[in-house]
Structures are given as structure tokens and as C-alpha cells.
C-alpha positions, 0 to 999 in steps of 0.5 A: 802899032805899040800893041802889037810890038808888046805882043811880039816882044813878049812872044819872043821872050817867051820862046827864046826862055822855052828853048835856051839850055845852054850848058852851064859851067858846074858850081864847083868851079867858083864855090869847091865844097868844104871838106869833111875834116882837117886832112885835106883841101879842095883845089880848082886848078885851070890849065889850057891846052892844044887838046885835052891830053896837053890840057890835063899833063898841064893841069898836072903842073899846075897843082904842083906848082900850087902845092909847092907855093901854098906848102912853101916845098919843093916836089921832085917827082910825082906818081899816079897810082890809080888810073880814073874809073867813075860809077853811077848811082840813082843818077849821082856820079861817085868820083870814086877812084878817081885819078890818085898822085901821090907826089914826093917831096925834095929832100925829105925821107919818105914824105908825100903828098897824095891828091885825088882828082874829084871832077873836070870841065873842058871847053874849047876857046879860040886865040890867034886862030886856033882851037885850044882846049881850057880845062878846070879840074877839082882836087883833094889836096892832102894838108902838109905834115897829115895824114889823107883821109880823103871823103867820097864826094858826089857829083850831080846836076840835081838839086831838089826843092830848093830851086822849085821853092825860089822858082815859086817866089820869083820867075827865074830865080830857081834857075839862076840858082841852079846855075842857068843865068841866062834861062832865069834871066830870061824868064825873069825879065820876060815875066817883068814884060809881061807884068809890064805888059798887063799894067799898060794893056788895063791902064790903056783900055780902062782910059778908053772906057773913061773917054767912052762915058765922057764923049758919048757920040765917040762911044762906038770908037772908044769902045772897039778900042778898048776891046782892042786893048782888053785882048792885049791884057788878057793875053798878056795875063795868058802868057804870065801863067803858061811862063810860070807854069814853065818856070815851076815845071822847069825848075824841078826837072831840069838839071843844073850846074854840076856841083860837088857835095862831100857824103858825109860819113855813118857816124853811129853811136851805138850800145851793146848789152854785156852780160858776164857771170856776176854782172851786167852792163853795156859797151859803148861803140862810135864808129869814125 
């Protein structure tokens, strides 16, 4: 019966890595990314809540409080200025206006600090019986003492070839890289099964085809056997290419963990031909 408990588990392995798609928590909740230049950090700040409003008024202080510890300053009062507007674009969304505070420091003339929300993430979780709200949000936090120049940063849940190249290398991989560990790690054990699976199946039929040729007068028994064990292995090898194909398929068209990427700006360099009476030459021109 060991065969056929090989063919259940790797079935089961199979369809449960067709049907997972668990959402997954974006990328930029452990790896923020980096900022475009000096004037600004990012900043992760998780709150909790009774809903989601409660969450982000609590979120709220957090960053305060974080602001206040990392700058060694104390905020008195904070504004918002520009209420939170998203657009898309070729399935990018811009955090673009997003909500913007600017917080005023205690006992300084005129100084603030800006920060713009780039992004959140809410899940709900249960303690002492009751629904509550976590909230992670993503900030540009102006540095102390400079001026914001914040950059426009994207969110998006595509990443290219580069999990399609991984996926190709290793089942699984792609996905895991992309954010869905419990996807990869089911296609990547499942292919470990299967290859299990392959080895055991030829292994098992190729000893019967030896026992066959050793004891002649058990020939027809050994060979049925073998048989037995030949469809073992090439279904196993017909599953190892139909969750390949998956894994390929699926690591180029699904989408992954939200992640963050800072748009770099159009730093052109350019000449202009200048020509004046009696002369002639070229301006130079970099646009920051």
C-alpha cells in the first residue's frame, strides 16, 4: 500500500500548492526602501487599535513618539495638511499626496518636521475575546535641521523576470521571493516529493526486473510488479512537469508582496548650441 500512499501525498501536495494564495504582508514592512537622497528617512510604525480609525490616531503617536526619540526633541502640536488621494498608473500605484503632517517642534521658532504617509497595512487579530485592528504604516520622515525634498515612491505587487528566473532555478524559489512562503514552500517540497518519488518508484521496479531475471519461474509475478511500479514512476515524472509548469506560470503572473520603490528622478545632462555675434559655443544644463 506504500504506493499508493506516495501518489496521495504527492496529489495532496499538488492541489494544495494550485490553490494557496494567502495574502501576504507587503515587503516593505521589514526592508523600507532606501531614500533618494539625504533630506529624509522611511519609517515603519505599527500601531493597534479598536478599528482601523483608532489604529491610525494611534499610529499617529507613534511616529511622534519615534520622531521625538530618534531626534532627541519634543513635538508640541501636529497638522495635517493634505487629506490621503492614491492614483494608478500601468498597475502601479502612486503614494502620491498622499497624507502629509507637519509637526511643530516645542521651543523652537518656526521649526517643523514634515512626514508624508507612503502606504498601510491593517490585519485583524483577536486578544481577550475581542477583534482588534494592527496597523503597520510607511512614512518619509524629514531628517532634523534639513530641508524635505521627499521622492515619489510607487507601490506594486509586480516584480518582473526576476521571480520567473528563481522559479526556473529552483520550484518555489520565485514565489518565496516574492513574498508567498507558504506557496514556495509548498511547491518546493512538493517537487522534493515528487523527485523523492521518481527515485523510489525506478529504484523499486528496476529491483523486480533484477528478481525477474534471477528467479525465472517467479517471472510473471516480478514482472506485473514492476509494471506496478513503472506507472508509479511515470506519473510521478507527470506530476514533476505539470508543478513546474505551475511554478513557471505562476511565478510570472501572480502578484507578490506589496512592495516600495523609490522613482528615481530624470537627471538630464544636456547642451545647447549658443551662438552670438562674434562667437559661438554651448551652454551646459543639469536638471536636479
Amino acid at each position: 500500500m506504500s504506493k499508493y500512499r506516495i501518489f496521495a501525498f504527492l496529489c495532496i501536495m499538488f492541489i494544495v500548492a494550485l490553490c494557496v494564495n494567502a495574502e501576504t504582508k507587503p515587503q516593505w514592512i521589514k526592508n523600507p526602501p532606501t531614500p533618494g537622497n539625504s533630506s529624509y528617512v522611511f519609517r515603519v510604525v505599527k500601531a493597534e487599535g479598536d478599528d482601523l480609525n483608532s489604529a491610525r490616531s494611534a499610529t499617529l503617536k507613534a511616529l511622534v513618539s519615534m520622531i521625538e526619540h530618534d531626534d532627541n526633541i519634543k513635538i508640541k502640536e501636529t497638522h495635517k495638511l493634505v487629506d490621503e488621494a492614491q492614483r494608478t498608473n500601468n498597475n502601479l500605484s502612486v503614494a502620491k499626496s498622499n497624507s502629509v503632517y507637519v509637526l511643530d517642534v516645542e521651543n523652537s521658532i518656526n521649526k517643523t518636521i514634515t512626514t508624508e504617509k507612503v502606504a498601510e497595512y491593517s490585519e485583524d487579530f483577536e486578544r481577550n475575546g475581542q477583534m482588534r485592528k494592527r496597523l503597520f504604516t510607511l512614512f518619509m520622515v524629514q531628517c532634523d535641521n534639513r530641508v524635505a525634498d521627499f521622492d515619489e515612491v510607487k507601490l506594486t505587487t509586480k516584480y518582473g523576470m526576476r521571480g520567473f528566473v528563481r522559479s526556473m532555478v529552483v520550484p518555489g524559489w520565485g514565489q518565496i521571493y516574492k513574498g508567498s512562503g507558504v506557496k514556495g514552500g509548498l511547491i518546493m517540497g512538493g517537487a522534493a516529493a515528487i523527485a523523492a518519488g521518481i527515485v523510489i518508484t525506478e529504484n523499486t521496479r528496476a529491483d523486480y526486473i533484477k528478481k525477474m531475471h534471477e528467479q525465472p519461474k517467479f517471472a510473471s509475478t516480478y514482472n506485473s510488479k514492476a509494471t506496478v511500479w513503472e506507472t508509479g514512476r511515470n506519473v510521478c515524472i507527470g506530476a514533476a512537469v505539470a508543478l513546474y509548469v505551475y511554478n513557471i506560470v505562476d511565478a510570472i503572473a501572480a502578484d507578490g508582496a506589496e512592495r516600495a520603490i523609490v522613482k528615481k528622478r530624470n537627471n538630464n545632462l544636456s547642451f545647447t548650441p549658443i551662438v552670438n555675434t562674434g562667437e559661438c559655443g554651448f551652454s551646459i544644463r543639469y536638471n536636479f
